[in-house]
N, C-alpha and C positions, 0 to 999 in steps of 0.2 A: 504493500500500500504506500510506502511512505516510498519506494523508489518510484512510482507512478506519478506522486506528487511532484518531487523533483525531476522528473523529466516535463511536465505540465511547466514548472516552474522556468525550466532550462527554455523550454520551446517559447515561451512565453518573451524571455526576454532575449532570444536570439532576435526572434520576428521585429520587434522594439529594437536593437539596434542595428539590424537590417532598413528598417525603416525610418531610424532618423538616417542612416549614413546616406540613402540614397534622398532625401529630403535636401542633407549638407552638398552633396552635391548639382542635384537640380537648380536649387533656388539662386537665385543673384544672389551677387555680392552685397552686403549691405556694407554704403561709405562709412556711415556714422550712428556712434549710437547715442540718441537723447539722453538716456537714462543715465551713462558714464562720461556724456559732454566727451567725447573724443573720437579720433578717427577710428574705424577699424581696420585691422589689418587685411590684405588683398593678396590674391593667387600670385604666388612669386614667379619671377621670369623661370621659364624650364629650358635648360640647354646643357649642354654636355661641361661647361665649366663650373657652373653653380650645382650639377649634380656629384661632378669631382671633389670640390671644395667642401659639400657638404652644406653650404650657404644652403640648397634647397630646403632640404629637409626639415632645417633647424626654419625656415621660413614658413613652411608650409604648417607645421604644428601652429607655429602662433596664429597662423590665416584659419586653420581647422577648428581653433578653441572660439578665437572672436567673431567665425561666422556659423556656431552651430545652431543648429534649429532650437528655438523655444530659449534661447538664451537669459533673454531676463527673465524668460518665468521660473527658471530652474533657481535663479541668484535669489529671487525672492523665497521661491522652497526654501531652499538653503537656509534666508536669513529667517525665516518664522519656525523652522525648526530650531535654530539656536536659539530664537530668543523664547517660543514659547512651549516647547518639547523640552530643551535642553537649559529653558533656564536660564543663559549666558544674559550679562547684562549689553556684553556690545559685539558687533559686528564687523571685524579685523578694525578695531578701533572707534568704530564708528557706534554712535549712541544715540537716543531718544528718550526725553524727558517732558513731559507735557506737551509733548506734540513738538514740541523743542530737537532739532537733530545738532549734533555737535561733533566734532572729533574729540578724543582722547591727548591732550599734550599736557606731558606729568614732569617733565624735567626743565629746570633750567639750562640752556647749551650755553657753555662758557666762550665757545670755542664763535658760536654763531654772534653772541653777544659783541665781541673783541672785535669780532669783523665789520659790526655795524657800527663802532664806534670810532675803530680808525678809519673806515670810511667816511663818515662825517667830518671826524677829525682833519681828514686830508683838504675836504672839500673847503671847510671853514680855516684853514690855515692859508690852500692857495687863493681864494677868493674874498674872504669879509676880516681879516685878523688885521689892525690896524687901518680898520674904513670906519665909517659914523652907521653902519644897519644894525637895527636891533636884533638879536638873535634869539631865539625860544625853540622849545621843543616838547611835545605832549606826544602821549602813547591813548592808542587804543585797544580797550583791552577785548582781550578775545569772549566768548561764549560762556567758555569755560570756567572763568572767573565770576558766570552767575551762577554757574547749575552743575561744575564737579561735585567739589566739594559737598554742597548744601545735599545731593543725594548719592550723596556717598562713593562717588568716582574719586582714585587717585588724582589730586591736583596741582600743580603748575603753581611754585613760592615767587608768587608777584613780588612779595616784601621785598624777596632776595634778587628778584628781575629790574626791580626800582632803582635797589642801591647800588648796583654795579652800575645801572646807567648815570645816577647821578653822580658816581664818581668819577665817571668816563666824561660825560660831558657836563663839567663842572662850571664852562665859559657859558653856555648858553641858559636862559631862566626858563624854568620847568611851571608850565601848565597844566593842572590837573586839573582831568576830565574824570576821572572814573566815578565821583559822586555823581555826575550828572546822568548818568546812564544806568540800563536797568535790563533784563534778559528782555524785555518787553519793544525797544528798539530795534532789535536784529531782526531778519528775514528768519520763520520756521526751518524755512531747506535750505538755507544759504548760509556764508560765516559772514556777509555785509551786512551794515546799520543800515535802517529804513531812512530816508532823506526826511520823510515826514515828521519823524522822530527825534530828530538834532536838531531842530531850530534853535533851542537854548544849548546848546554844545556850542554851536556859530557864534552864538552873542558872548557866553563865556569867553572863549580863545579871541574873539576882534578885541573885549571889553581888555583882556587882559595885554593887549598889545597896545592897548591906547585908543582904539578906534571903536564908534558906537553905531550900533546899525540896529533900526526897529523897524523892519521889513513886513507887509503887507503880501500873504501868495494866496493865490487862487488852488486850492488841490485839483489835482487830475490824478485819473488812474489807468493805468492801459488796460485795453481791450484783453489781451490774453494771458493765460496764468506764466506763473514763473516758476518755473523747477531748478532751485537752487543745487551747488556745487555738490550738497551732501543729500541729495534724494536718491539718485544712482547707484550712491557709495551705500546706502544704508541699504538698498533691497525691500524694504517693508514698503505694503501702499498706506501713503501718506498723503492729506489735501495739498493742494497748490497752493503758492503764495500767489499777491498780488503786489505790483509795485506799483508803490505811488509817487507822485512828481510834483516840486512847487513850481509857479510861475508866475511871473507879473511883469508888468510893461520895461521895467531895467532890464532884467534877463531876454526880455525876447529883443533889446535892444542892440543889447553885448555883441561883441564882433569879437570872436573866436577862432582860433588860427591854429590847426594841427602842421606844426613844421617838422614833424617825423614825413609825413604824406606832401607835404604841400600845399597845403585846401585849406578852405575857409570853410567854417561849420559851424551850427548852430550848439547850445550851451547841452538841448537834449538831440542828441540822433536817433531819429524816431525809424531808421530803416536798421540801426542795432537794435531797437526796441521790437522791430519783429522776426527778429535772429535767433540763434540757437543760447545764447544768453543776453538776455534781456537788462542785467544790472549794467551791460555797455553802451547803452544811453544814454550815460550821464558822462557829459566830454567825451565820448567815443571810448570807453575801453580802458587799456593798457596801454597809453602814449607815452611817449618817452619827453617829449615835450610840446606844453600848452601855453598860447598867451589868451588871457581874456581882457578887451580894452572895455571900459566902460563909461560911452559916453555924456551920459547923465550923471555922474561922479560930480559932490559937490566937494570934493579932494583933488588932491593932487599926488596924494598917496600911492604908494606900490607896495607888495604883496609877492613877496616868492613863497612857492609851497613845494620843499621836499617832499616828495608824498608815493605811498602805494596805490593801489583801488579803492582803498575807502574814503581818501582824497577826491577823490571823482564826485563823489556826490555831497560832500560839504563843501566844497571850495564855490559852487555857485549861491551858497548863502551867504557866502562871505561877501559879494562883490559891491555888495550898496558902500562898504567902509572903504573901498580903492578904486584908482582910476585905473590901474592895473592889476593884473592877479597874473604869475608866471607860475607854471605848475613843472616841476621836473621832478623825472623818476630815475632817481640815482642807480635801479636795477637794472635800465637799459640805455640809460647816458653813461657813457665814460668820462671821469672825471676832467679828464682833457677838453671835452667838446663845452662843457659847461660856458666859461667867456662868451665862447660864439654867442651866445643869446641872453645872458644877462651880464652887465655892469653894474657890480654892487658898489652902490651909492645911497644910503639914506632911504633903504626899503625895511620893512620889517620883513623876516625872514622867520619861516615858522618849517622844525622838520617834523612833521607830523607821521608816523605809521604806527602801524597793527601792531601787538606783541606776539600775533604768531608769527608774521613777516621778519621782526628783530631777533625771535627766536628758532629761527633757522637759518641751518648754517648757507644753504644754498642760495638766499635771497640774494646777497650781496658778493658779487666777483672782486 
């Protein structure tokens, strides 16, 4: 009896992977996957040198795994077994807390920290070190510092994240944002602050430069959901976020210049708003360099912002306090190119990023 069952069993799942393999073979290639936000991998060239080399084979697995049949449904199996079969609080890292997703980061990297500080350091020594700009510097903190800890995740010693940067950059005066924020400003599936949400983060950081902005927006929302960076990663089904956008007659007035591309461009880019991520609407993405002129400025003020992604969508609340705003991403500028586009002269200067950006060692070359 019981070997009757096992051959039932066997037959059963021969026929099942006879039937996905010819499925994986049939079906087109898919480029892209929503869910992981990235390319997939694609049928590798087949010729007598790549199958010498070996290059095939070790290609064709990765093309085999990222194009098989039913792929996210199986990631999702996967994640609702560990978490509600097996208990597991997270998902190779990845975690949900009230509907909350977040990643797992538990260490201070000393190593990542050093990097961001002689970086700046470099930057601030060959450019503003015996000029008249004001210099400051605020962190934003990650997720993780509303909702490890409090439910019981190993977590990430900010104290210990704080005082190494404040002894690293002891020349510039530190802004502190973190009372002002709350798990309730970030995106559910994403690790970005909602733009709707920092208005008083904007006025904090201008008020503390000297500059006072009491801004007037109109909320919008876009038509279609947003599936943040960590929906993919986590596998479980989860609601859509929605992103919301401020606006008012300054901003739609601002004349914005991406000089990585060449172009001139509007403050939201509403054709990244109907993209594969949608949080690149605000200043276009990941630029390496932004100017925003504002000609209803009742200043004369200017405004550089060292900054990551989360820069992107506070720097246009900033604009009512400057007649300029420069945005530079010291991740894809090399500190050489820097001059080309700013002369620091009597700007405030604010280096603003993430603490998961400062806490990795990769961010910064």
């Amino acid at each position: 009896m019981k070997q009757k069952k096992y051959r039932i069993y066997t037959c059963v799942f021969a026929v099942l992977f006879f039937s996905l393999s010819i499925v994986c073979w049939l079906k087109p290639a898919d480029a892209f996957s929503v869910t992981e936000r990235r390319p997939l991998d694609q049928f590798p060239t087949l010729n007598v040198n790549t199958l010498l080399n070996g290059s095939f084979m070790s290609k064709f697995e990765e093309y085999t795994l990222d194009q098989f049949p039913l792929r996210d449904d199986f990631r999702s199996l996967k994640a609702m077994v560990s978490k509600y079969v097996l208990g597991q609080k997270d998902n190779n890292n990845i975690y949900i807390v009230d509907g909350q997703i977040s990643e797992l980061d538990v260490a201070v990297n000393e190593k990542a920290l050093s990097k961001a500080i002689n970086k700046f350091t470099t930057i601030y020594d060959t450019y503003m070190k015996d000029t008249n700009v004001h210099v400051y510097y605020s962190m934003i903190p990650d997720k993780n510092y509303f909702l490890a800890e409090q439910h019981g995740y190993p977590a990430l010693d900010y104290d210990v994240l704080r005082e190494k940067l404040h002894i690293g950059l002891d020349y510039m005066q530190y802004i502190d944002i973190f009372p002002l924020l709350s798990i309730g400003d970030y995106y559910y599936t994403d690790t970005h602050w909602r733009q709707d949400c920092i208005v008083e983060v904007a006025k904090h950081l201008a008020d503390a430069m000297g500059t006072d902005i009491d801004t007037v927006y109109t909320t919008q929302e876009l038509d279609n959901p947003f599936y943040g960076v960590y929906y993919g990663q986590l596998g479980l089904p989860v609601d859509a976020d929605r992103i919301t956008y401020l606006t008012n007659d300054t901003l739609a007035n601002c004349i914005v210049y991406d000089h990585q591309n060449d172009r001139e461009m509007s403050v939201y880019d509403m054709d990244k708003a109907a993209d594969r991520d949608p949080y690149e609407m605000f200043l276009g993405g990941s630029l390496a360099v932004i100017t925003i002129d504002n000609p209803n400025a009742n200043t004369d003020k200017e405004l550089v912002i060292f900054r990551d992604s989360f820069g992107s969508s506070i720097a246009p609340l900033l604009v009512e306090g400057y007649a300029k705003i420069t945005l530079l991403d010291a991740r894809y500028l090399h500190q050489n190119m820097i001059g080309n586009f700013v002369t620091f002269d009597n700007q405030d200067v604010l280096f603003l990023h993430s603490t998961s950006v400062l806490n990795n060692e990769i961010a910064f070359k």
